[in-house]
N, C-alpha and C positions, 0 to 999 in steps of 0.2 A: 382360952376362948372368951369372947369377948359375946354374952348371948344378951338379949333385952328381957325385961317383962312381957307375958303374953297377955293382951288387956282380954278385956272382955269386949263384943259386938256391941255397940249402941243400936243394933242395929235387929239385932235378933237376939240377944242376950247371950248368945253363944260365945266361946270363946274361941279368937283370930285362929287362922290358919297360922303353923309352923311353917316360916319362909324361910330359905335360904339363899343368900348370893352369892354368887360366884362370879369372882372379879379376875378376870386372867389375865393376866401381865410375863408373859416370856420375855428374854432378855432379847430376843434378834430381833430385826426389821431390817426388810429389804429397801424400801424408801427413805424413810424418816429415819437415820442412825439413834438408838437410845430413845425410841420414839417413848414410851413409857412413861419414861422419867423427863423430857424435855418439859421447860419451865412454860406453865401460861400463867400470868398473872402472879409472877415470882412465887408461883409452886408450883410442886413437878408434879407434871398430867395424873398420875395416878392419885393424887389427894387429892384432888375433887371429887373422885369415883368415891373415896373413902367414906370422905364428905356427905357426899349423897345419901348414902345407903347409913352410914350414923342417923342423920337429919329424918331419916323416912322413919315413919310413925307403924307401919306395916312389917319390914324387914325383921326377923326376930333374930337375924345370924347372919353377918358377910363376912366370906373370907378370902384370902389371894392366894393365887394359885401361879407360882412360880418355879423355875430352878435356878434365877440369877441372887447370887447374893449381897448383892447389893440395890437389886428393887425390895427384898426382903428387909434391909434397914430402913431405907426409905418407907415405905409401907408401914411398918411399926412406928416409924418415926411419928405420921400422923396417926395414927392409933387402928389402925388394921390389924387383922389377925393375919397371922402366916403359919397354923399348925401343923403344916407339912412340906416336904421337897414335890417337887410335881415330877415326874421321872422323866429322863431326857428323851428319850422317844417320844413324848408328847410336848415338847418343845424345840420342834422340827418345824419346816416353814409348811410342809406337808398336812404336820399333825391336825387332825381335826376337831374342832371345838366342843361339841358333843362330847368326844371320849374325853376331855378335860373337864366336860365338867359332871359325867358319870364319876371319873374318877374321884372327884369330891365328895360326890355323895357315898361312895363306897370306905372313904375314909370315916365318915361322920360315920356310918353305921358300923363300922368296926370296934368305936369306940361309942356304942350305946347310947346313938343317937340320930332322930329322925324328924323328918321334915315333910308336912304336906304340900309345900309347893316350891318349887325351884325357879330362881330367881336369876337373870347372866346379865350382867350390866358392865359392856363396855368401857375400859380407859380410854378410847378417844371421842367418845362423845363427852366432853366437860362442861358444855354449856346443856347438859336436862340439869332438871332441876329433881328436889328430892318429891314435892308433887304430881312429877309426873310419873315416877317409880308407884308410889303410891296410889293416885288413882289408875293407873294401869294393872295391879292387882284388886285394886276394890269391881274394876271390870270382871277383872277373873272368877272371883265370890262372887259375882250378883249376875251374871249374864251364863246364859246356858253354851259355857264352849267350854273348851280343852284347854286354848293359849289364847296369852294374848301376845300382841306384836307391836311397839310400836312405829307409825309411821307418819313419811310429810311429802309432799304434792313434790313430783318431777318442777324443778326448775325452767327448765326447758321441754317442751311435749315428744314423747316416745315417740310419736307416731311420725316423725320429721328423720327419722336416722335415717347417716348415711353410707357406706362402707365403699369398698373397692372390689371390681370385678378379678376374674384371673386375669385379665388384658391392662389392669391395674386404671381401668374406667370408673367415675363415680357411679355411684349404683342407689337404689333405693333399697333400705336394708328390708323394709318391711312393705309386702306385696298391696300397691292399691292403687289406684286410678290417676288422671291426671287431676281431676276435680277436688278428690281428698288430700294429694299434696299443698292445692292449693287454699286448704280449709283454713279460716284464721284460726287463730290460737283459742281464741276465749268459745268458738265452737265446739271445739275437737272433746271427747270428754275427760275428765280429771283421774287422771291417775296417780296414784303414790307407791312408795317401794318403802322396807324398811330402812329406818333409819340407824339403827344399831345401838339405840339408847337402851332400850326396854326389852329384855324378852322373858315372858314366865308365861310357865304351866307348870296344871298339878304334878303330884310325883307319881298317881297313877298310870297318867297319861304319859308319860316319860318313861314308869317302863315301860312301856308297851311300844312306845313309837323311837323314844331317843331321839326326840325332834320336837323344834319351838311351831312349827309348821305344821297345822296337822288341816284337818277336814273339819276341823269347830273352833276357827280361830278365827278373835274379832280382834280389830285395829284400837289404836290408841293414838288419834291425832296429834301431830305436834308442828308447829311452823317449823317455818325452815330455819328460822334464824338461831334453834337450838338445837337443829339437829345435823349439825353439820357434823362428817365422820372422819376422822383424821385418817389419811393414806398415804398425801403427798405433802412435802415441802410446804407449798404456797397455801395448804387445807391451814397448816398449824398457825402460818403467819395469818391468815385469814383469821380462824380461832383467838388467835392473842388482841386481834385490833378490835370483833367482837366483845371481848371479855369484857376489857378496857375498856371501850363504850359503855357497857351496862355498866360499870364498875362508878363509874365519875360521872356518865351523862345525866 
């Protein structure tokens, strides 16, 4: 296990919360074939997550949470921990994220050891950066919630969706006048979704809820230009011309 020092608070003198990440990396994807392991910036998507969670100053423990053996090289290769097999029923396109990363934390504790806050930091978000891991948990210490989440503004406004009728007619997805369809953009109001860079909350809160989502959970803004979520094809191509921008621009 690869742990840090636990500094002490600048802040209240106290000493940091025990974090742990959890970096899930299954071998399958239905989209992106090897999605995991595909190269941005001639290295494979999951060492940048590594990256991150090294670089962040808060993280006291990440580890990967796989059953492929060959993300498991990979992953060491950049200096990731991999101290377990993640069991195949939980590397189902079904399985859900939650119980992966319960599972984690039921490992660490088997082996005499524990964490006041739990940390899930997606592999296809590669463009956060390790400050934003960071002050998204320093949100969590100093603001009265549960979770935090990070998030970044719809690209395009919600309130515009369109779908199909059973008569296979265009439809308006979401019920409202003729006047609000035709509200400009920069009126309508700002909304964000998560972005899938950041999510933590304490470990009390986790038991009890088993969920980044609760009833006392504040956001952690992020533009869009790093929080793009890799799902499809053109996400990754998109991702790699990004990188490459910041990389040289």
């Amino acid at each position: 296990m690869c742990v840090k020092n636990v500094s002490e608070s600048t802040v209240t003198g106290s000493k940091q919360p025990k974090v742990l990440a959890v970096i899930p990396a299954r071998g399958g994807s239905k989209r992106v074939n090897r999605k995991n392991i595909r190269e941005v910036g001639e290295k494979p998507l999951i060492a940048h997550t590594i990256e991150h969670a090294t670089k962040s100053e808060q993280i006291t423990e990440s580890v990967i949470s796989t059953e492929d053996e060959e993300i498991k090289a990979i992953a060491r290769e950049y200096g990731g921990s991999v101290p377990f097999d993640r069991p195949e029923y939980l590397a189902t396109d079904t399985a859900e994220t939650a119980s992966v990363v319960s599972h984690a934390i039921d490992w660490y504790e088997k082996h005499g050891e524990s964490f006041d806050v739990i940390c899930l930091l997606q592999v296809t978000t590669p463009l956060r950066r390790p400050e934003d891991i960071d002050k998204s948990l320093t949100l969590l210490e100093q603001r009265d919630c549960n979770s935090v989440i990070s998030t970044t503004e719809y690209s395009d406004p919600p309130h515009w969706a369109v779908t199909t009728d059973e008569g296979g007619y265009l439809t308006k997805y979401f019920d409202r006048d003729q006047d609000e369809w035709a509200t400009r953009s920069q009126d309508l109001p700002t909304l964000r979704h998560a972005n899938g860079a950041v999510f933590a909350t304490t470990m009390s809160s986790w038991r009890e809820t088993s969920e980044f989502f609760t009833d006392q959970t504040v956001e952690y803004q992020m533009p869009p230009r790093r929080s793009i979520d890799i799902d499809e094809p053109w996400e990754l191509d998109l991702v790699r011309c990004l990188y490459n921008s910041d990389k040289h621009g």
